[in-house]
C-alpha positions as YAML, in Angstrom:
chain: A
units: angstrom
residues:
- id: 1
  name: UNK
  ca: [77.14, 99.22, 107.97]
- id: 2
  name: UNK
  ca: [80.32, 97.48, 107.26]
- id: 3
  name: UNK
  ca: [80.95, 94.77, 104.47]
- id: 4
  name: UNK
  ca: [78.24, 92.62, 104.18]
- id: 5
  name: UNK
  ca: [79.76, 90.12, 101.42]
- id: 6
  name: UNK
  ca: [82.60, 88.57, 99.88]
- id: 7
  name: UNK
  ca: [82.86, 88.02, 96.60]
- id: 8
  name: UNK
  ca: [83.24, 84.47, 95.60]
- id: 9
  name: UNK
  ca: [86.08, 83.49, 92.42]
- id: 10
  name: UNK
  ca: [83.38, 83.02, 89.81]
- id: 11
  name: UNK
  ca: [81.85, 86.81, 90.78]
- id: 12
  name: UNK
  ca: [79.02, 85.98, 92.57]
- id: 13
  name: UNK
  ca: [78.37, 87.25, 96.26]
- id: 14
  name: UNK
  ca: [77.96, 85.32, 99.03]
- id: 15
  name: UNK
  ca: [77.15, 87.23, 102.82]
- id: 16
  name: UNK
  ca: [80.05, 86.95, 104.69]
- id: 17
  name: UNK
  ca: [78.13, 85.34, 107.75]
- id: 18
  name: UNK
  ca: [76.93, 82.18, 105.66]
- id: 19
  name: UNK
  ca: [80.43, 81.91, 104.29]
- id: 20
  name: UNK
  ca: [82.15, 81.67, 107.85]
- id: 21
  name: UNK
  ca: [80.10, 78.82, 108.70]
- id: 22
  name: UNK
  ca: [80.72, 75.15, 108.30]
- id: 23
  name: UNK
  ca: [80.22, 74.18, 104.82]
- id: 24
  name: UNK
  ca: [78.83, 77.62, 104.25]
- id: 25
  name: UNK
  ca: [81.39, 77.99, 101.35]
- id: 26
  name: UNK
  ca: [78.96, 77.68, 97.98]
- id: 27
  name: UNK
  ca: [82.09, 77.40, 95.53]
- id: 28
  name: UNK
  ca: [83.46, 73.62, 95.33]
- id: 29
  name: UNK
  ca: [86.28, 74.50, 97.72]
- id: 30
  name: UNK
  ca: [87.58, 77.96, 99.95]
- id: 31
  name: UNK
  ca: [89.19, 80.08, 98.38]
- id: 32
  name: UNK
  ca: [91.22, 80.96, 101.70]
- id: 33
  name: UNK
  ca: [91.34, 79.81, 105.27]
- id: 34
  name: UNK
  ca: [88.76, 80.50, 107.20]
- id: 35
  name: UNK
  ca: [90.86, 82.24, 109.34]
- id: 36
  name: UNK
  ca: [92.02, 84.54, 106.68]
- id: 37
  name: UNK
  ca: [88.37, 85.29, 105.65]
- id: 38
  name: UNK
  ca: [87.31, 85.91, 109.04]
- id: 39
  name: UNK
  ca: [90.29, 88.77, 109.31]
- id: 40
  name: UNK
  ca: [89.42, 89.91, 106.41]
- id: 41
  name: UNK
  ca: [85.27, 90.14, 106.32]
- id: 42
  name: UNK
  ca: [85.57, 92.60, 109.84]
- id: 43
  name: UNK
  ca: [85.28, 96.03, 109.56]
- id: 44
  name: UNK
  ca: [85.46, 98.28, 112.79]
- id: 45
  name: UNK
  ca: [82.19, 100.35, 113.31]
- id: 46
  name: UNK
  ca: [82.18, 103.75, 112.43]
- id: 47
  name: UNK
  ca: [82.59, 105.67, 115.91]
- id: 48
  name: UNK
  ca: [83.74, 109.34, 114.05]
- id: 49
  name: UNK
  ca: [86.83, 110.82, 112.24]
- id: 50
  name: UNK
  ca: [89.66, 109.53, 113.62]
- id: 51
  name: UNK
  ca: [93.08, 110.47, 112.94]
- id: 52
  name: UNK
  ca: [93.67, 107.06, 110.23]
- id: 53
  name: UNK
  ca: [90.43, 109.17, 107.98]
- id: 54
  name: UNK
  ca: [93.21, 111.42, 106.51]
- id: 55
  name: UNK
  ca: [93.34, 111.59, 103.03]
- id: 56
  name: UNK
  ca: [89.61, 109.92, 102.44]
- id: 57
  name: UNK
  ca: [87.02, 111.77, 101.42]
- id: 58
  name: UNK
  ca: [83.94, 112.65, 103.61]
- id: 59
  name: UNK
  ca: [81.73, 110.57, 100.84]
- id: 60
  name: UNK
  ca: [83.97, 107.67, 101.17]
- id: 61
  name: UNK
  ca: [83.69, 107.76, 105.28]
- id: 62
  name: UNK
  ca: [80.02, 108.11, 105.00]
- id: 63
  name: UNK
  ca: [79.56, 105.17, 102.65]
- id: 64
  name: UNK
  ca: [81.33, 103.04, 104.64]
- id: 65
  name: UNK
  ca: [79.47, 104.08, 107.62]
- id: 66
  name: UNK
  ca: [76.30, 103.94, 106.05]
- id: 67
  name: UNK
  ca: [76.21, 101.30, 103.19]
- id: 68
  name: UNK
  ca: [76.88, 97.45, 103.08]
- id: 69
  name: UNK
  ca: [78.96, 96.68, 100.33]
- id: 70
  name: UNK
  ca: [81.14, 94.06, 98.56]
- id: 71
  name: UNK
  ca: [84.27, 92.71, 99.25]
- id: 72
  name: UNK
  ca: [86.92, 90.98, 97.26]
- id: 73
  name: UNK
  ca: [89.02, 88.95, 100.24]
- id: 74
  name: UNK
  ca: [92.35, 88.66, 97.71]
- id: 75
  name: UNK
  ca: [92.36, 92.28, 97.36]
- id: 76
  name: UNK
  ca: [92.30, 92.73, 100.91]
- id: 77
  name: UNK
  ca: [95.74, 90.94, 101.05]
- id: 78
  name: UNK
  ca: [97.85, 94.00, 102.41]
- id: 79
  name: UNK
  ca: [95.24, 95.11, 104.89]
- id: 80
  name: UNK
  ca: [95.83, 91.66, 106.51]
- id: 81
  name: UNK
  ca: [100.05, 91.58, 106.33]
- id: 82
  name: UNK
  ca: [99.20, 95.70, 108.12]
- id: 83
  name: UNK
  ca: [97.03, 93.69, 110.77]
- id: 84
  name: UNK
  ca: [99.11, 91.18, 111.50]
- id: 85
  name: UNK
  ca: [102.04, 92.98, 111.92]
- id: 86
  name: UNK
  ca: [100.78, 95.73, 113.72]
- id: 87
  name: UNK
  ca: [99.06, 92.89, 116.64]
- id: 88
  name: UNK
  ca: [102.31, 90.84, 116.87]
- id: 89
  name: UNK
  ca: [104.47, 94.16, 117.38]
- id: 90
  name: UNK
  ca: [102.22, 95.51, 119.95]
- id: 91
  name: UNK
  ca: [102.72, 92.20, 121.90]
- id: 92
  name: UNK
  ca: [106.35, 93.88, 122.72]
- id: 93
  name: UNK
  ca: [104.69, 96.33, 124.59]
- id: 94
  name: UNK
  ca: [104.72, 93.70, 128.01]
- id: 95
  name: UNK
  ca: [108.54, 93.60, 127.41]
- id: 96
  name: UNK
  ca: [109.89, 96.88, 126.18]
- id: 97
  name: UNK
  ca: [107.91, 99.25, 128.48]
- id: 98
  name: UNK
  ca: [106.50, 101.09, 125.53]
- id: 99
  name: UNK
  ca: [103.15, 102.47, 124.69]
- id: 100
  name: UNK
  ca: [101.32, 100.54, 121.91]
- id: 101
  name: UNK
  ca: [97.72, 100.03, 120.51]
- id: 102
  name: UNK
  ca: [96.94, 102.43, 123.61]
- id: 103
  name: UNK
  ca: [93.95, 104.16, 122.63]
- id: 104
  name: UNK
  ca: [93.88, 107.88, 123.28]
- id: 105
  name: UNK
  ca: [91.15, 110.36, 122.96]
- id: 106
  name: UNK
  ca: [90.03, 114.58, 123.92]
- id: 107
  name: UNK
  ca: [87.00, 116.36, 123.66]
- id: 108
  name: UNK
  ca: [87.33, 116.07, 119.76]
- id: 109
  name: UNK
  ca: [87.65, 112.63, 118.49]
- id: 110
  name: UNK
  ca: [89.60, 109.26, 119.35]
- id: 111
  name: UNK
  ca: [92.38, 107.42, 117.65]
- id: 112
  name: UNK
  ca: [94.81, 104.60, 118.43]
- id: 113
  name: UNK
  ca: [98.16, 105.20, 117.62]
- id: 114
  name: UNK
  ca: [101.09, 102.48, 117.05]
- id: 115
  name: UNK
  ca: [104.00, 103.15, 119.29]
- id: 116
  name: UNK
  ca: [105.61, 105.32, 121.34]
- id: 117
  name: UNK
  ca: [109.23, 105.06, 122.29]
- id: 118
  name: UNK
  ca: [111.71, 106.60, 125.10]
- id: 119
  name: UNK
  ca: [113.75, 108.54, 123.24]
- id: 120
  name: UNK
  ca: [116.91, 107.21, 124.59]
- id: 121
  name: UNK
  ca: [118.90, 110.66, 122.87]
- id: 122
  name: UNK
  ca: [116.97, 113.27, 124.78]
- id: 123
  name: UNK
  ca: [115.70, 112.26, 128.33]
- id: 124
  name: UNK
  ca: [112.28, 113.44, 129.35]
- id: 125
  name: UNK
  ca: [111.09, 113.11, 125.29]
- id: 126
  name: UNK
  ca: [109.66, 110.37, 123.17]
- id: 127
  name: UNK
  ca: [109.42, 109.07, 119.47]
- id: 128
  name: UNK
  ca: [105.75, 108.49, 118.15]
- id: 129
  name: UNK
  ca: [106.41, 105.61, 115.66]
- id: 130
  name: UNK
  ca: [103.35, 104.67, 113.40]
- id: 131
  name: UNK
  ca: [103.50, 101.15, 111.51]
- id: 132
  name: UNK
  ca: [103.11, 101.06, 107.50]
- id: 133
  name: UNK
  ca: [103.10, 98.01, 104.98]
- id: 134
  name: UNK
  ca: [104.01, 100.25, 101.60]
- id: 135
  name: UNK
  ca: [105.15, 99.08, 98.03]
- id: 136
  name: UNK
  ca: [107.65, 100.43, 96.50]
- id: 137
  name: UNK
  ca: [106.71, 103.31, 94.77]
- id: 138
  name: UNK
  ca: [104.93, 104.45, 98.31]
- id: 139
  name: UNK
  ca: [108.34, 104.51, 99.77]
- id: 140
  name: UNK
  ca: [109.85, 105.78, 96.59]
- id: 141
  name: UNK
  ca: [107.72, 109.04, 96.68]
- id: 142
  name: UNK
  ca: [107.54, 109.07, 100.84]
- id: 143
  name: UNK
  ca: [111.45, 109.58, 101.12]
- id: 144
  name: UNK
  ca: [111.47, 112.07, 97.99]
- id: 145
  name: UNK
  ca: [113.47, 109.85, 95.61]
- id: 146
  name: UNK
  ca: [114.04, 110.44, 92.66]
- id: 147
  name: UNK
  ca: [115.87, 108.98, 89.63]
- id: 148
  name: UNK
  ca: [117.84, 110.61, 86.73]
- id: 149
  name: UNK
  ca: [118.67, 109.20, 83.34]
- id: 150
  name: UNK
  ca: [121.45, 109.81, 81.61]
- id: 151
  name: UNK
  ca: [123.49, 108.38, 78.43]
- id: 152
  name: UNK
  ca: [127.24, 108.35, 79.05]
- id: 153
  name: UNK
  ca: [129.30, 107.74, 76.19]
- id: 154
  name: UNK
  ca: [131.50, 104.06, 76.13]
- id: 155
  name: UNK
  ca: [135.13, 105.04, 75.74]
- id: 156
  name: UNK
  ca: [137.72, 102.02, 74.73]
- id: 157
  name: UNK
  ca: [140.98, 101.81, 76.71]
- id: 158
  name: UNK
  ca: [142.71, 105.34, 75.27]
- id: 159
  name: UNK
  ca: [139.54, 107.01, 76.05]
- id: 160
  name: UNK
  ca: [138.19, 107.27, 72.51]
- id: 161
  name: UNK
  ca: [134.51, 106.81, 72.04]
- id: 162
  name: UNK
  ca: [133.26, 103.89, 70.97]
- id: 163
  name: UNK
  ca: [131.59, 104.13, 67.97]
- id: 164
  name: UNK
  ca: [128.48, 102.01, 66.30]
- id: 165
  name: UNK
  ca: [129.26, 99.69, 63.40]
- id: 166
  name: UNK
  ca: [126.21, 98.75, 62.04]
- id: 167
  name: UNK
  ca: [122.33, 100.19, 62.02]
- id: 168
  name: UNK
  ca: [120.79, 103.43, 61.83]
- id: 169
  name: UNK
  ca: [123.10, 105.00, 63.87]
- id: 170
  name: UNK
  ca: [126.23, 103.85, 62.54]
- id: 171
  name: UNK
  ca: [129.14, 105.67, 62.90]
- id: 172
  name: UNK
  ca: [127.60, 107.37, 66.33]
- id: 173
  name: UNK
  ca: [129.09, 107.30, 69.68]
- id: 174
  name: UNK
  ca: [127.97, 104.20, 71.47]
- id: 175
  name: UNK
  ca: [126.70, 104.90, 74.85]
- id: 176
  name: UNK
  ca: [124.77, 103.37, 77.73]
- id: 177
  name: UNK
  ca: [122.53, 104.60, 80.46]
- id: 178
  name: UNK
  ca: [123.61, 105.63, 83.50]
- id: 179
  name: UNK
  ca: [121.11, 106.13, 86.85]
- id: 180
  name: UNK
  ca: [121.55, 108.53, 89.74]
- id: 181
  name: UNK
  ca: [119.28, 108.29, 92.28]
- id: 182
  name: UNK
  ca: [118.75, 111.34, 94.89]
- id: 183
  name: UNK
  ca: [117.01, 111.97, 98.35]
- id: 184
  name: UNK
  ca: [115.82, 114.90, 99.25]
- id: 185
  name: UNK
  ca: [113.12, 115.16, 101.73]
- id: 186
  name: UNK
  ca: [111.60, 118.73, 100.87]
- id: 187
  name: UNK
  ca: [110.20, 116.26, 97.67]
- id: 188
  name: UNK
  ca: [108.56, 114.01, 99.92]
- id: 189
  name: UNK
  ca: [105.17, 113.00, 99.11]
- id: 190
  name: UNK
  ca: [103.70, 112.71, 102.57]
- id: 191
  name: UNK
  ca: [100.56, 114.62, 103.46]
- id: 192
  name: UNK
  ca: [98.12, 112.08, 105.10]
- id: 193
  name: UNK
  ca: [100.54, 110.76, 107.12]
- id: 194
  name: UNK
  ca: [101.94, 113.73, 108.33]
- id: 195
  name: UNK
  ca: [98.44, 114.94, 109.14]
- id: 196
  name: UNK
  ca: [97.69, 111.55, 110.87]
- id: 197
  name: UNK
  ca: [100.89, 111.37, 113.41]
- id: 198
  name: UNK
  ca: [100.49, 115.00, 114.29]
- id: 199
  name: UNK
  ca: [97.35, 114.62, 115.41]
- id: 200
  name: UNK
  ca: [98.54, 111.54, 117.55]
- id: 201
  name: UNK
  ca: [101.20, 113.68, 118.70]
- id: 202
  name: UNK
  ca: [98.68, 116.18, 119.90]
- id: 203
  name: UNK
  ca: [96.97, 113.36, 121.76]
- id: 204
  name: UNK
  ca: [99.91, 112.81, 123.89]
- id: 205
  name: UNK
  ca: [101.57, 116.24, 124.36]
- id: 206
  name: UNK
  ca: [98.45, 117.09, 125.86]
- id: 207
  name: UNK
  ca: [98.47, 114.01, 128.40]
- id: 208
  name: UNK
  ca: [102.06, 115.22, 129.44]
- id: 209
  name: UNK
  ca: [104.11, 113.24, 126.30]
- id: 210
  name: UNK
  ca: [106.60, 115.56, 124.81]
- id: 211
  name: UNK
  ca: [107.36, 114.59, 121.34]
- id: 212
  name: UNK
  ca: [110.74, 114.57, 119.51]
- id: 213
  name: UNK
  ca: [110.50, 112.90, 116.72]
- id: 214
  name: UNK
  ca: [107.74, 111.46, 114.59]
- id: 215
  name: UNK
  ca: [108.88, 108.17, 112.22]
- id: 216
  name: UNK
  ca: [106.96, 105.84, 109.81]
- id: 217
  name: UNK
  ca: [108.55, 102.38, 110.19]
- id: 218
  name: UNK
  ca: [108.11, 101.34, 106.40]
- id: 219
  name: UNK
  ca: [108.08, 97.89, 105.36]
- id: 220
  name: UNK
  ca: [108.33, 97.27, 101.71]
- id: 221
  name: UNK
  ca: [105.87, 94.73, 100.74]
- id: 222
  name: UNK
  ca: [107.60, 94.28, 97.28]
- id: 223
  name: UNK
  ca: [111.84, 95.31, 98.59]
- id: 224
  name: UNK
  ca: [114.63, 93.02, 96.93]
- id: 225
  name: UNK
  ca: [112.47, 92.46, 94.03]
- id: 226
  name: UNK
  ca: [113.63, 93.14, 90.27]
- id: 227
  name: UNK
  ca: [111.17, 96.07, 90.33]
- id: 228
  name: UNK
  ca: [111.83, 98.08, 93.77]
- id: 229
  name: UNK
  ca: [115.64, 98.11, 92.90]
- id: 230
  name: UNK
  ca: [114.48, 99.94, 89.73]
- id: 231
  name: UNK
  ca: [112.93, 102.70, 91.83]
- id: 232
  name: UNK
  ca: [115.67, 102.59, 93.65]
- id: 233
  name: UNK
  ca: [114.64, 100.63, 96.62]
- id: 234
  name: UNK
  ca: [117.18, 98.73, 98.00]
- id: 235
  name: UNK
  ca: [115.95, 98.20, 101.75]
- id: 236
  name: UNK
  ca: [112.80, 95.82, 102.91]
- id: 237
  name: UNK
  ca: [112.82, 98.61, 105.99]
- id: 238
  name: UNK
  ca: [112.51, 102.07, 106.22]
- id: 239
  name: UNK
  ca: [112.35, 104.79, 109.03]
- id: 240
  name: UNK
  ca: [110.89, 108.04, 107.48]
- id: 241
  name: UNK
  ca: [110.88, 111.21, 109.30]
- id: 242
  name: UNK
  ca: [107.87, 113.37, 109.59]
- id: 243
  name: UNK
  ca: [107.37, 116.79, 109.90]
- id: 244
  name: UNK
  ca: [105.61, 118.53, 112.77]
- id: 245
  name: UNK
  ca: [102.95, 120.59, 111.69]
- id: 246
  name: UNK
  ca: [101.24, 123.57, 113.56]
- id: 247
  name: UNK
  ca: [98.32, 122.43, 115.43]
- id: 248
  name: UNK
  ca: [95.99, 125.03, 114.18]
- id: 249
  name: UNK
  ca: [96.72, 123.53, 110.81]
- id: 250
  name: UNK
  ca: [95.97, 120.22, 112.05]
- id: 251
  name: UNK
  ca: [93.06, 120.89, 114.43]
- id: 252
  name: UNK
  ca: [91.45, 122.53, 111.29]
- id: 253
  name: UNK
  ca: [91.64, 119.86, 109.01]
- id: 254
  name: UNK
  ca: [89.80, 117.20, 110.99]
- id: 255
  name: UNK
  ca: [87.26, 119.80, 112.21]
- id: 256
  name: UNK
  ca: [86.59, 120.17, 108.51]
- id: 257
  name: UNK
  ca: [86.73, 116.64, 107.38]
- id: 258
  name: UNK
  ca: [84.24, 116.09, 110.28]
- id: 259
  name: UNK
  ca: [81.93, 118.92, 109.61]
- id: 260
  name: UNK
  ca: [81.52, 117.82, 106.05]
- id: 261
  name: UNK
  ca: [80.80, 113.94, 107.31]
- id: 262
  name: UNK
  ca: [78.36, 114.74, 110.02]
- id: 263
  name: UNK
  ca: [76.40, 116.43, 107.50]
- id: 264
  name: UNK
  ca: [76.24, 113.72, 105.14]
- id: 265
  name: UNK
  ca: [74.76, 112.58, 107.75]
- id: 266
  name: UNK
  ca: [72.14, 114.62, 108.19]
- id: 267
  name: UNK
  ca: [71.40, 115.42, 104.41]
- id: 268
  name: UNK
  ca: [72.24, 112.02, 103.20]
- id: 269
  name: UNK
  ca: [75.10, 113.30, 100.58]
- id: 270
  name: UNK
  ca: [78.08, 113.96, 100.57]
- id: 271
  name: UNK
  ca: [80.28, 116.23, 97.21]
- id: 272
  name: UNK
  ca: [82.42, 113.75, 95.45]
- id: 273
  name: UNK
  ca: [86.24, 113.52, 97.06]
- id: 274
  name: UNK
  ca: [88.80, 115.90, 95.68]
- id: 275
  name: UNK
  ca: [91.25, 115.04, 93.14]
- id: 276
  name: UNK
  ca: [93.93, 114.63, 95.80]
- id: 277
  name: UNK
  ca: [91.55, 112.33, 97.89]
- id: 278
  name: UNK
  ca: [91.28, 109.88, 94.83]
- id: 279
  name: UNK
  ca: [94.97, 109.81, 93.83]
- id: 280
  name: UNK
  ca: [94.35, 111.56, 90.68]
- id: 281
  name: UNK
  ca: [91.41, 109.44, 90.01]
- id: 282
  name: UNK
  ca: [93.51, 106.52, 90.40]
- id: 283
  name: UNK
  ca: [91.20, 105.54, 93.38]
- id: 284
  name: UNK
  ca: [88.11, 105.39, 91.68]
- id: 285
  name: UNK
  ca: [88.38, 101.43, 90.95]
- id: 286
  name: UNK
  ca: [86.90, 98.24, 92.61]
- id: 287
  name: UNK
  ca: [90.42, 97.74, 93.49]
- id: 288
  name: UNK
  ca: [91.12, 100.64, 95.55]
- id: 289
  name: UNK
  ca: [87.54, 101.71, 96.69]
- id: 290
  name: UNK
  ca: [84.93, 99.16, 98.06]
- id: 291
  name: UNK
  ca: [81.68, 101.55, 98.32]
- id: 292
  name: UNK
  ca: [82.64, 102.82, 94.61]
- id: 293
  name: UNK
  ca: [79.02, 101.46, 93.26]
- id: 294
  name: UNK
  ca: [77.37, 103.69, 96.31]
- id: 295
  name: UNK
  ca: [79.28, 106.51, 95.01]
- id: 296
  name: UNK
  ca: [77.64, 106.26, 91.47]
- id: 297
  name: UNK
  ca: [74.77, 105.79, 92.41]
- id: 298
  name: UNK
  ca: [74.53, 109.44, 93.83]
...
């Protein structure tokens, strides 16, 4: 039971059918093309845990499977930029000779993965790419950046500190703050994904696909902007290596996550996601989950 409803500018609700037809719009004008709102108001139907379902909670799969809810069709901006992208780069696929938008499946579940590459280093291997639309502070913690401060004292031309002249701090050394910005991937803050490509990568090793290397092609939504430079963002692209993970590990994970769905389910409930699952509780908004009133109401 996918989205049912959009939410209109003045907060009321209007079914997403009536407002894709002509003159079904009940506000004086659209608030976006139809086009747009059509992209936006479809939701694929729940066929089982896929590989995309890391990092959400059982509850939150089963509510989407299971409850109609609102949407808001502005706050469904990035999902649409991911969409597009993701269909015009596939197009490639007729002139590259790559795999892309194939979908792949086993005796456990099905997913469809982005791309997969030649890898034109090591003959007889491939890259598994997978396609993300990130803000800054995504990529920020996804490449394990991270930014000192320090104040470094301002010297004059003999190399004396410069000192203050007037305010609380007269007579102190004047000083201004310097930034160093560091890399190191054993910081990086990337466990859904990692979960997610591995498990593609298990679709294709098994099909005959040796894999190489596994990549997130990361566009920054917000890069050459005031505030990605401040994290330290200085690229609108970036490639970001992930780790391979032992199957086992990865096997178990979505046997679990789809244990725990399939029998809310069958019991109709589901326990509340994990701290992880909602960011901290970060997640538990009308911004960032849609079947949040469901959830409540349990």
């Amino acid at each position: 039971m996918p989205a049912d409803r959009f939410f209109c500018p003045d907060g009321q609700a209007i079914e997403i059918e009536v407002c894709l037809k002509p003159k079904g719009c009940r506000m004086q004008s659209r608030c976006a093309t139809l086009p747009y709102l059509r992209l936006v108001g479809f939701d694929r139907t729940f066929r089982g845990v896929s590989p995309s379902s890391a990092g959400n909670g059982a509850r939150q799969i089963w509510l989407k499977a299971t409850t109609d809810y609102v949407v808001n069709p502005a706050d469904r901006v990035w999902v649409s930029i991911g969409t597009g992208t993701h269909g015009k780069l596939s197009f490639y696929k007729y002139i590259d000779n790559v795999f892309s938008e194939e979908a792949l499946s086993d005796e456990i579940m099905q997913g469809i993965p982005d791309v997969l590459e030649q890898d034109e280093e090591n003959e007889g291997s491939y890259i598994l790419y997978d396609y993300k639309v990130w803000g800054s502070f995504k990529i920020a913690k996804a490449i394990g950046l991270a930014i000192t401060k320090t104040d470094k004292p301002v010297l004059d031309a003999e190399g004396t500190p410069v000192l203050l002249k007037s305010g609380n701090n007269k007579g102190k050394p004047k000083t201004v703050q310097e930034k160093t910005i560091t890399i190191d991937p054993a910081n990086a803050d990337l466990g859904s994904e990692e979960l997610q490509l591995n498990r593609y990568r298990i679709f294709f090793e098994s099909k005959g696909f040796p894999i190489s290397k596994m990549l997130v092609q990361a566009i920054s939504r917000d890069g050459g902007t005031y505030v990605a430079e401040g994290r330290g963002i200085d690229k609108k692209l970036y490639l970001v290596p992930i780790k391979r993970l032992p199957d086992d590990e990865v096997l178990a994970y979505y046997q679990e996550l789809s244990d725990q769905v399939k029998l809310a389910f069958t019991t109709g409930f589901a326990p509340k996601c994990s701290i992880k699952e909602t960011w901290g509780g970060r997640r538990c908004t009308v911004n960032f989950c849609e079947v949040l009133e469901a959830c409540m109401a349990l």
